[in-house]
C-alpha positions, 0 to 999 in steps of 0.5 A: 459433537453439537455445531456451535455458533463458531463452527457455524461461523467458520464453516459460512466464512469457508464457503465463502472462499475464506481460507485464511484468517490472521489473528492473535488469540484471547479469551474473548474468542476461544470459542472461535479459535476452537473453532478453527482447531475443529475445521483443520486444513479447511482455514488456516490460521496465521498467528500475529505477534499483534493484533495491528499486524493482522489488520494489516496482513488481512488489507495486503492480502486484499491488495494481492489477491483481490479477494476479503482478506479476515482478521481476528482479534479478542475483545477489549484491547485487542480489538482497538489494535485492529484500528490502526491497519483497518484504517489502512483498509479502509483508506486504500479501499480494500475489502476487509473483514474484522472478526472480534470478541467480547464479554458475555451478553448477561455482562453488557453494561454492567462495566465488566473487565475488558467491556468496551463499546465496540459498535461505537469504537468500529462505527467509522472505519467498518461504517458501512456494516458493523453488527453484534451477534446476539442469537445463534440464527442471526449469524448466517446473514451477519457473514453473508452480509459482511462478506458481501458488503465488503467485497461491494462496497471495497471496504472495511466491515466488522462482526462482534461476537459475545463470547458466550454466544460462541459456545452456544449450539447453533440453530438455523434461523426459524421459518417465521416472521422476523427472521432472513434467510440470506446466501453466499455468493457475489458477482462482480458487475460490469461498469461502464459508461454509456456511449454518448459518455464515452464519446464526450470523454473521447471527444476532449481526449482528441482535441488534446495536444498535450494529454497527461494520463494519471493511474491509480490502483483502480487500474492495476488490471488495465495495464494493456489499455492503458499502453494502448490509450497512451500510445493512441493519445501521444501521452505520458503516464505518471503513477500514484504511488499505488498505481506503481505496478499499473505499466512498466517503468521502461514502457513509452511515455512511463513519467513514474511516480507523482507528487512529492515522493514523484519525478520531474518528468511527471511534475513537467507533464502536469505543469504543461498538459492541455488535458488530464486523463485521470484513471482510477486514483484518489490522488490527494495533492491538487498542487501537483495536478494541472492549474484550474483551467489549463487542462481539459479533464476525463475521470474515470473510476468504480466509485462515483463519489471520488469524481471530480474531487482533485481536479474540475473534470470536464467528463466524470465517467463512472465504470471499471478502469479495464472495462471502460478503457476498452469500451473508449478505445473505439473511439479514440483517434491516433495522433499523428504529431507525436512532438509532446510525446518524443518530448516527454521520452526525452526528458524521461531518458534524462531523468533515469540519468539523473537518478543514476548519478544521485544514486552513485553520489558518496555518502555517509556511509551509504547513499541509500539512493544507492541500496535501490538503484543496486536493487532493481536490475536484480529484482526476480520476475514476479516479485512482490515489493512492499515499502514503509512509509518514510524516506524509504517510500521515496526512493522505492517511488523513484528508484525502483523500475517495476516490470510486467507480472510485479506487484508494489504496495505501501500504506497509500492514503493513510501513509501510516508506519509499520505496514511494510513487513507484514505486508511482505508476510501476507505476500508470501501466504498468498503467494508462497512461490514469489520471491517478497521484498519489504523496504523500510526504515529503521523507525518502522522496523523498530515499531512492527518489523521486528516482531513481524520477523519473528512471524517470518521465522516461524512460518518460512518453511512452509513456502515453497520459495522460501525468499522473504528480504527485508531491507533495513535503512539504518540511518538512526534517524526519523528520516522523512520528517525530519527533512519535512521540519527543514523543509516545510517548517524551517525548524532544525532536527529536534534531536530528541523527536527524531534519533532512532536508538542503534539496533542490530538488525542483522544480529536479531534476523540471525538469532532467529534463525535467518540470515543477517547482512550488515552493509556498510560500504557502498562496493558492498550493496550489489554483493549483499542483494545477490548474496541474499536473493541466493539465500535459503531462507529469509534475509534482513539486509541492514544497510547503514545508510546516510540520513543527510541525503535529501528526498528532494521534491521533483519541483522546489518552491521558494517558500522551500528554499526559504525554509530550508535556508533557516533551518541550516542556521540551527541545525547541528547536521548542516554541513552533511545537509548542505553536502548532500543537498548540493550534490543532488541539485548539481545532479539534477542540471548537470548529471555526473558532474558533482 
């Protein structure tokens, strides 16, 4: 049997390292599917329930293994579902290849049925290299180069292929004029700055008596030295969400998370520093980072082009988090006053007390604080934690303490719905061994997570560790916006935008053959974790949780106060807001008290 330009396709995307591919089949690709048919064990092919869904299987498994993480969809509709998580690449910056169909070339132009101009649609999130195949020849170098630029550049790159062209026997490009002949293989270099940078950049972080470090996922892999750079410098450290895994939440000086979904201790960190460290992160909201002019800053990240954005840097380093902590360190001078450090611990140290009396505060049925404070002594070693974006991203930010060898992923600056239980899938098929926690809401679970589960049914029994949980927050409501609207506009809950219909999780994960657990009592939560990191199989855990438990913000401004004050007049759950509003407040002050 001839090679044709699929088989081509998928054996260069092999030698490219390319082992697994998500994608929902079509027309618009048979050619392609019977490609991957024909290469057996070489790939293997993840089918979806929805072209979003592989998008974003293919951006976690980029999250989790650092390599290109490929999808493939039909032409038409199937490719504008791929938008969606592609965005989600994109915006995390993660290397992600889309693969997509379309109709045969004699056909272009001619308004055929599901033609549409896919250079156009994927010009903006695969930007930096979106290309057509035309000929078999071209191919060689349309992989070599998506592959390259997307492990490059840490972004999205797409390839389109005609459907006609796939079935074509495959040529190697022809020596002659107008033809390439490119190759496979990529070296990541080794980024760091210059010595007199470092010791300008070491220079600011040695007059600082208060130093605030910030890390983003630029520094996931220099958690050593940033341990190590804390502890020289007498810092705190607070975290970007997807900075969560960087250091351990029980390590010296660990602020937790920033921003809105953030802690006090890092609010109180920012608000009073005399220099910002700032280490491989795009975080967006300048209001939680230091004044103008309070603080000296160092900035440190890969992409030049994100220097310097958030905050006035003094010295804007470009270099790899790891490589260039290592190179600074040298430099650095241990502080012998530790009085902002002991500081920082101690308000650390009342916070996680805080936090526990929140969680143990009664509710309606169940204070979903509760559901992850209960989670995470549990949680296994080298467990991987996904969470939906929601109220449920607040409380993994705040009460989740992540340890050593975990890893802890959300949709960061898109902060789009629906990625967390296929990201939890793509976990287990990149590490099958590893127990995978998705946390989410029940608006999300509604939008992808169920259909997600009926993937996990049909792929659990070939992991090795067969424990994929998804928690469900049944509150029957769109949690975090709904508190947004009360807080940020003064408006009451619109109860036609924002009451989610009842659903039984637990009853749907068990006609699907796994197990289902509903809870409903708070003395039940601990059980139910147990009961379901015990299980053989993968477990949905829903859990009734009450919606008028606030997400309160590590720092509430008047303006806040204000509005949420004008929306209790209006607001048909005003006795459970206040309730719970109060509780949390009386917590923050005076904790165990309430």
């Amino acid at each position: 049997m001839s090679t044709t330009v699929s088989d081509f396709l998928i054996q260069r995307l092999n030698e490219w390292g390319i082992q697994r591919i998500y994608g929902f089949p079509g027309d618009g690709i048979n050619g392609i599917i019977g490609a991957i048919g024909r290469a057996g064990d070489k790939v293997n092919y993840v089918q979806v329930r929805h072209e979003e869904m592989s998008a974003f299987m293919a951006c976690a498994h980029s999250k989790f293994t650092g390599e290109v993480g490929v999808c493939l969809a039909t032409s038409g509709p199937g490719a504008i579902h791929l938008l969606n998580g592609l965005y989600d690449a994109k915006m995390d910056h993660q290397s992600v290849v889309a693969i997509v169909g379309q109709q045969a070339r004699t056909a272009m132009g001619g308004n055929y049925q599901q033609e549409v101009d896919l250079l156009t649609l994927f010009k903006d999130v695969a930007g930096d290299y979106v290309h057509m195949a035309t000929v078999g020849p071209q191919m060689r170098h349309l992989v070599d180069r998506a592959i390259r630029i997307a492990k490059a550049e840490r972004t999205v790159t797409c390839l389109i292929v005609p459907n006609d062209l796939q079935e074509e026997a495959y040529e190697e490009p022809p020596r002659e004029h107008g033809t390439l002949f490119s190759g496979v293989g990529f070296c990541k270099p080794r980024v760091i700055p210059t010595d007199d940078d470092l010791r300008r950049a070491a220079d600011v972080l040695n007059a600082g008596k208060k130093v605030a470090i910030l890390v983003g996922a630029g520094a996931l892999e220099a958690t050593d030295e940033v341990l190590q750079i804390s502890d020289l410098l007498g810092a705190g450290v607070s975290k970007a969400l997807l900075g969560k895994a960087v250091i351990p939440d029980d390590a010296p000086g660990c602020c937790g998370s920033i921003g809105l979904l953030g802690t006090k201790p890092s609010w109180d960190l920012m608000m009073n520093c005399d220099t910002l460290l700032m280490i491989g992160s795009s975080f967006p909201y300048s209001e939680f980072l230091p004044k103008e002019g309070q603080a000296r800053g160092v900035q440190i990240d890969i992409d030049g082009k994100l220097l310097s954005m958030r905050y006035p840097m003094e010295v804007p380093l470009v270099g790899d988090s790891r490589e260039t902590l290592r190179a600074l360190i040298p430099f650095l001078t241990r502080k012998t006053d530790r009085s902002w450090r002991e500081t920082i611990d101690k308000n650390i140290a009342d916070w996680w007390k805080v936090l526990e009396a929140r969680a143990m505060n009664s509710a309606d049925p169940i204070n979903p604080q509760r559901v992850f404070w209960e989670l995470s002594p549990r949680i296994p070693e080298n467990c991987i934690l996904t969470s939906d974006s929601g109220s449920a991203a607040n409380w993994f930010a705040r009460d989740l303490k992540i340890r050593r060898g975990m890893m802890a992923t959300l949709s960061g600056n898109l902060a789009t719905m629906g990625p967390g239980v296929p990201y939890a899938i793509a976990a287990k098929f990149a590490w099958p061994e590893r127990v995978a926690i998705a946390l989410v809401g029940d608006g999300a679970m509604l939008m992808n997570g169920i259909n997600g589960l009926v993937t996990i049914a049909k792929y659990w029994e070939d992991w090795s560790d067969p424990r994929l949980i998804v928690l469900v927050l049944a509150n029957r409501d769109l949690n975090q916006v709904t508190w947004e609207q009360r807080v940020m506009n003064g408006d009451p809950k619109f109860q036609p935008s924002q009451d989610v219909p009842e659903f039984h999780f637990a009853r749907y994960a068990e006609m699907l053959g796994l197990t289902g657990l509903r809870v409903d009592k708070p003395e039940h939560i601990g059980p139910a974790w147990d009961e379901a990191l015990a299980a053989n199989r993968p477990v949905v855990i829903e859990a009734v949780t009450d919606p008028e438990v606030p997400p309160l913000p590590p720092h509430i401004t008047f303006k806040q106060a204000m509005d949420f004050s004008k929306s209790l007049l209006h607001d048909s759950a005003r006795a459970g807001m206040i309730r719970g509003a109060v509780k949390d407040m009386v917590e923050t002050f005076v904790p165990h008290k309430s």
